[in-house]
LOVO-359671 format. One line per 2 residues: number of its first residue (from 0); their letters; for each residue x, y, z of C-alpha. Coordinates in nm, 3 decimals. Example, Ala and Ser with C-alpha at 12.3 -4.5 7.8 and 13.67 -1.06 7.14 Angstrom:
% residues 2
0> AS> 1.230,-0.450,0.780  1.367,-0.106,0.714
This chain:
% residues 309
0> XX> 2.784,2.215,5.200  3.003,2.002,4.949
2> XX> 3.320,2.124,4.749  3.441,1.805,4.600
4> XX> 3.782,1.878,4.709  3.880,1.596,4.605
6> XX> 3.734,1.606,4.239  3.887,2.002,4.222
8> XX> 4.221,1.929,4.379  4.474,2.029,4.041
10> XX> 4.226,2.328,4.007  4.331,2.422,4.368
12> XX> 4.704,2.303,4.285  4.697,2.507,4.025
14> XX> 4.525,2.816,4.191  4.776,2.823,4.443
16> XX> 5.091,2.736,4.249  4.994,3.071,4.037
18> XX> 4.979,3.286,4.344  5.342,3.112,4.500
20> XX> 5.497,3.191,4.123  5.428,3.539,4.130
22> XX> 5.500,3.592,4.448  5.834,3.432,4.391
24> XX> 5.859,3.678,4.100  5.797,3.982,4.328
26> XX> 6.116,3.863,4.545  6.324,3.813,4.288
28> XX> 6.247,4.150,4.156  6.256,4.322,4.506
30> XX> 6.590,4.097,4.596  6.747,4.343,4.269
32> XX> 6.594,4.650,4.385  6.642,4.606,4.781
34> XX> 6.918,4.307,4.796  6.598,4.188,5.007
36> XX> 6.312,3.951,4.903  6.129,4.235,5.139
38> XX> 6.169,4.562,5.149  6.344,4.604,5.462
40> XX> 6.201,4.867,5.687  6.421,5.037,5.969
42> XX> 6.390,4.749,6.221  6.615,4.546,6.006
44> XX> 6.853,4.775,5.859  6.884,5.058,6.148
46> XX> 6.891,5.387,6.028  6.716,5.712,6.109
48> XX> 6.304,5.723,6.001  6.184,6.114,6.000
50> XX> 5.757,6.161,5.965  5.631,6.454,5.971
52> XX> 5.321,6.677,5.853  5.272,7.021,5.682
54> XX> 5.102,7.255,5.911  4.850,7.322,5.638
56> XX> 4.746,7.038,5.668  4.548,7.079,5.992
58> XX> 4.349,7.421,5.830  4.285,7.200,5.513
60> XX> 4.430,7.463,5.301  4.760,7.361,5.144
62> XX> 4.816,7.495,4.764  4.944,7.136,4.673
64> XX> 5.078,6.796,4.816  5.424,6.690,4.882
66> XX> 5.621,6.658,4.540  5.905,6.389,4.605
68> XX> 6.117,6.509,4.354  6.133,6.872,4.563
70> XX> 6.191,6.711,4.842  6.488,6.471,4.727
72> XX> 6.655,6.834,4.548  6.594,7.015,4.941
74> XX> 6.804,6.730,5.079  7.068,6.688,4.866
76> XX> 7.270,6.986,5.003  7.214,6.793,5.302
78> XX> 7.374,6.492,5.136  7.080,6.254,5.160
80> XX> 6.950,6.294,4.884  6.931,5.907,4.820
82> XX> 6.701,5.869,5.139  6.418,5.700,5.099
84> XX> 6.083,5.912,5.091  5.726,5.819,5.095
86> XX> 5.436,6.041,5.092  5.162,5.961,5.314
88> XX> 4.788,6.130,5.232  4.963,6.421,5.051
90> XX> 5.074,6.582,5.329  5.320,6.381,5.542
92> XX> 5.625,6.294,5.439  5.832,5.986,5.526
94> XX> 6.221,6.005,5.530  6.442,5.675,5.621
96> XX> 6.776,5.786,5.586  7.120,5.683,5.757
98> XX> 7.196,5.720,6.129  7.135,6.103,6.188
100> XX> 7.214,6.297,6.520  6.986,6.541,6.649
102> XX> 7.154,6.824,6.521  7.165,6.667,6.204
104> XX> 6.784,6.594,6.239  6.715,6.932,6.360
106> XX> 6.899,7.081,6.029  6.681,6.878,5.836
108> XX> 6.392,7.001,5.995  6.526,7.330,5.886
110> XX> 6.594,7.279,5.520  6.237,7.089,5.500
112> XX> 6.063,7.406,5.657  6.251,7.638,5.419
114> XX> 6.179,7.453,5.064  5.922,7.277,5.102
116> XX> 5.668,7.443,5.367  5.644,7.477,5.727
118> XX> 5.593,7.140,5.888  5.373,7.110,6.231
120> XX> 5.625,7.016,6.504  5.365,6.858,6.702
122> XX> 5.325,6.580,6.411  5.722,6.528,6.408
124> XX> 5.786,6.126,6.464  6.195,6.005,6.505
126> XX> 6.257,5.713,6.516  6.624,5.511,6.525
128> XX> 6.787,5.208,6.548  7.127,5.079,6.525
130> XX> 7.248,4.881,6.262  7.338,4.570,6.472
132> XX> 7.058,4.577,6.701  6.818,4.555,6.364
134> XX> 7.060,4.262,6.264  6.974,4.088,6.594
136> XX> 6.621,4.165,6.556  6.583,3.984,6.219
138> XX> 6.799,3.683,6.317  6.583,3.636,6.643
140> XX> 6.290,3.659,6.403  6.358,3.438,6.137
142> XX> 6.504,3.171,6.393  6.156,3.217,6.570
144> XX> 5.996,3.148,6.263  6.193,2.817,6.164
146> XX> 6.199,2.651,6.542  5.801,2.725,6.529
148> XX> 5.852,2.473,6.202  6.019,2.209,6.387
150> XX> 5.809,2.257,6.673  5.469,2.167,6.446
152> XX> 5.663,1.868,6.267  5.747,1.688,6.587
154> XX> 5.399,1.791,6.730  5.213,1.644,6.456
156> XX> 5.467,1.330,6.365  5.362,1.196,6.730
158> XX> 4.983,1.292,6.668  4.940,1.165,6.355
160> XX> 5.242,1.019,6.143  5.495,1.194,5.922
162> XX> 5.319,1.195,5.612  5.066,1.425,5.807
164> XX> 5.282,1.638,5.943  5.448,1.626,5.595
166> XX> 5.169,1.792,5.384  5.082,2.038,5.694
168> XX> 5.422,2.177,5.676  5.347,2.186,5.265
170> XX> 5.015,2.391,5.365  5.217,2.622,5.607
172> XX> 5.510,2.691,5.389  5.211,2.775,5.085
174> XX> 5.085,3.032,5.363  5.402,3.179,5.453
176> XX> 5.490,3.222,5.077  5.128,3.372,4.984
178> XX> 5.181,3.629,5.258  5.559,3.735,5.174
180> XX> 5.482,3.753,4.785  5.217,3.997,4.881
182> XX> 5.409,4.206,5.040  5.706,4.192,4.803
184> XX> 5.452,4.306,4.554  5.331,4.613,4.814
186> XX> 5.716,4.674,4.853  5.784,4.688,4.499
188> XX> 5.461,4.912,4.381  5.345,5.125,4.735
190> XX> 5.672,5.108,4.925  5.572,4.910,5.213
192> XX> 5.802,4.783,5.458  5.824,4.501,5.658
194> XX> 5.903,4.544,5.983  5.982,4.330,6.330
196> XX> 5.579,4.330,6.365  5.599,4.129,6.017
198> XX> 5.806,3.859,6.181  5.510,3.838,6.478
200> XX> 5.212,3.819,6.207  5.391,3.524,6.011
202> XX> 5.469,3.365,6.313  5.038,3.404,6.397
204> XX> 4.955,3.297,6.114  5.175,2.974,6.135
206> XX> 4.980,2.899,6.457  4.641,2.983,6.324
208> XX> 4.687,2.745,5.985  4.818,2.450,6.159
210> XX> 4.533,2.487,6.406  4.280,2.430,6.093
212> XX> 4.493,2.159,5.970  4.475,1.979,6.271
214> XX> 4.069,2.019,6.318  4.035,1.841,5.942
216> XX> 4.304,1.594,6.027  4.148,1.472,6.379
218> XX> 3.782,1.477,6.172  3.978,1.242,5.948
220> XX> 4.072,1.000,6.155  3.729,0.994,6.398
222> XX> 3.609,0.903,6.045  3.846,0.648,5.963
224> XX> 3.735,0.459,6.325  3.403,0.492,6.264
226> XX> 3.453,0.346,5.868  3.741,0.165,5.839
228> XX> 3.654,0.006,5.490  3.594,0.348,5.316
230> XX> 3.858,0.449,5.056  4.058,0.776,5.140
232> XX> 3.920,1.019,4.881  3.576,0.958,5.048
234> XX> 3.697,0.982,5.384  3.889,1.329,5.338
236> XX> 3.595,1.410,5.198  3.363,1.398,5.404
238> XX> 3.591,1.545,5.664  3.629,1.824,5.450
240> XX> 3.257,1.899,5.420  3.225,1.861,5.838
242> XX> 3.452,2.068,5.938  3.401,2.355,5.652
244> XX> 3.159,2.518,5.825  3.357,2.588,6.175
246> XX> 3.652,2.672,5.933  3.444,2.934,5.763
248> XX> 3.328,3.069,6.051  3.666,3.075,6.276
250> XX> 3.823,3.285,5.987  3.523,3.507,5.957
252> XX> 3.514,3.561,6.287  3.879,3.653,6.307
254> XX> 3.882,3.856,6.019  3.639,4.097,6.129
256> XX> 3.829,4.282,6.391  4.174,4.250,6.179
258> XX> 3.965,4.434,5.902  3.857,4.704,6.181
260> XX> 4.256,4.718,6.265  4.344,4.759,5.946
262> XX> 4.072,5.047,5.861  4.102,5.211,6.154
264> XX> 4.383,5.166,6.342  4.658,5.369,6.213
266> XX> 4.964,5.333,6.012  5.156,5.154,6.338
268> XX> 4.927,4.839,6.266  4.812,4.898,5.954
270> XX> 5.026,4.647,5.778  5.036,4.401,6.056
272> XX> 4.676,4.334,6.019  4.725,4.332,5.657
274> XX> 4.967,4.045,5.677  4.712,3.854,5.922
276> XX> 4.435,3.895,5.666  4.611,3.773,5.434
278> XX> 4.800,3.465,5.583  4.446,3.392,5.783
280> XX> 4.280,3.358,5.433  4.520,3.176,5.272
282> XX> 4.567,2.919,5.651  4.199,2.907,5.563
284> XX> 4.272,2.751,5.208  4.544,2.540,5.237
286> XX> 4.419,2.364,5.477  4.069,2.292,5.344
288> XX> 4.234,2.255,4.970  4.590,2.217,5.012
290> XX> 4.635,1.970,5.342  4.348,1.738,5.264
292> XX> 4.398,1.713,4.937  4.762,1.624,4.911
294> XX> 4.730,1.351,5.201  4.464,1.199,4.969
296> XX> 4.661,1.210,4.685  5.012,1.102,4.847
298> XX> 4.790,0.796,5.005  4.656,0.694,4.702
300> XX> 4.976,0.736,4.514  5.157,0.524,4.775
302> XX> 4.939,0.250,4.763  4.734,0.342,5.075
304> XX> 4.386,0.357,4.994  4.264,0.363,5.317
306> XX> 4.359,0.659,5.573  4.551,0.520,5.878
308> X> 4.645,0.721,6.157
């Protein structure tokens, strides 16, 4: 199979710049909304997260779903009525509210079952963290995330050389910014929260993209041995169109049980095999379009027409 990466590359520019733009958008606009380029969930912020079903549900036979609005006008004598609430298939309901005790949960309970409808105790999830511990939680994270960064840089500077490891950190930063803006956009239109799990997909998907990075770089420099007198565009090329194949079917192959996770596997990992689908597509991209492409283009630009490794 040939792309002509080379002969497409401001196409794929272009194509990816798009998606990085309106992702940025969807932070901005969630940063306004949340103070948060994400919308936090309760990992982060600590808080109190209440889920729990309408016993209706089970005989199939309520009159009508969950109506926020009634909900938010129950709670307000409780004085949270600026929790946040999500409806989930109708008929469970979602409340992340401040730091509540248990006979403040308990009374909630109580006003829910007396507005709204009797819920099914059996279904009744609590969960809650404290403030500082979901502070902790997204500092450990997010330094996770940036010594993983440093990590690949001084990996691949001593594999390759820095220009390498240059445009692979532009191809992992391009995945990492695909899969946030998604979910700033999910935040902003279906509600969803990120949570610590978040933190563990990016930090997968890092590993996975760099992976593929490295498979088309090494291809590119067996190539470069074998023909030293061949010009880079036809060399990254031809690397390109070698190693698409096993790229193709790595992701395939990994996307098939992440799509199972995400179908089936409840609302726990629902989103965490979103992210992976996502940032596995886009690792898949960048580094067949994004990686290759730029090292061509920063070689030629540079005055090194022939890849040297």
């Amino acid at each position: 199979m040939k792309l002509n990466v080379i002969k497409w590359e401001r196409f794929w520019w272009s194509f990816s710049a798009i998606l990085t733009v309106l992702g940025i958008i969807a932070m901005i606009i969630s940063w306004n909304v949340y103070g948060s380029p994400l919308k936090p969930g309760l990992d982060f912020i600590g808080g109190t997260r209440i889920q729990l079903q309408l016993q209706c549900a089970t005989q199939k036979n309520c009159p009508k779903p969950i109506e926020i609005a009634e909900v938010r006008d129950a709670l307000d004598s409780e004085g949270l009525g600026n929790s946040n609430l999500q409806v989930i298939e109708n008929y469970t309901l979602s409340i992340r509210s401040k730091t509540l005790d248990g006979d403040e949960r308990n009374q909630v309970q109580n006003v829910l079952n007396e507005k709204i409808g009797k819920f099914n105790p059996e279904t009744i999830q609590i969960d809650t963290v404290g403030p500082t511990v979901g502070k902790e939680l997204f500092t450990s994270g997010l330094l996770a995330v940036i010594l993983s960064f440093v990590g690949i840089i001084v990996y691949l500077t001593f594999r390759f050389k820095l220009d390498y490891a240059f445009w692979a950190i532009v191809a992992l930063f391009h995945d990492v910014f695909i899969t946030v803006g998604v979910f700033a956009f999910l935040g902003l239109v279906a509600g969803v929260e990120v949570d610590s799990l978040f933190l563990v997909a990016l930090l997968t998907i890092i590993g996975f993209s760099v992976n593929d990075t490295v498979v088309i770089y090494d291809r590119i420099r067996e190539n470069t041995e074998k023909h030293p007198d061949l010009p880079v565009d036809e060399i990254v090329e031809s690397s390109v169109d070698q190693t698409l194949t096993r790229s193709i079917n790595t992701t395939l192959t990994v996307l098939l049980p992440l799509v199972s996770i995400f179908l089936f596997g409840g609302e726990t990992l629902k989103f965490f095999a979103l992210a992976l689908i996502v940032g596995f597509v886009s690792g898949a991209y960048s580094s067949i379009f994004i990686a290759s492409t730029s090292l061509a283009w920063w070689r030629d630009r540079t005055g090194h027409k022939k890849v040297t490794v």
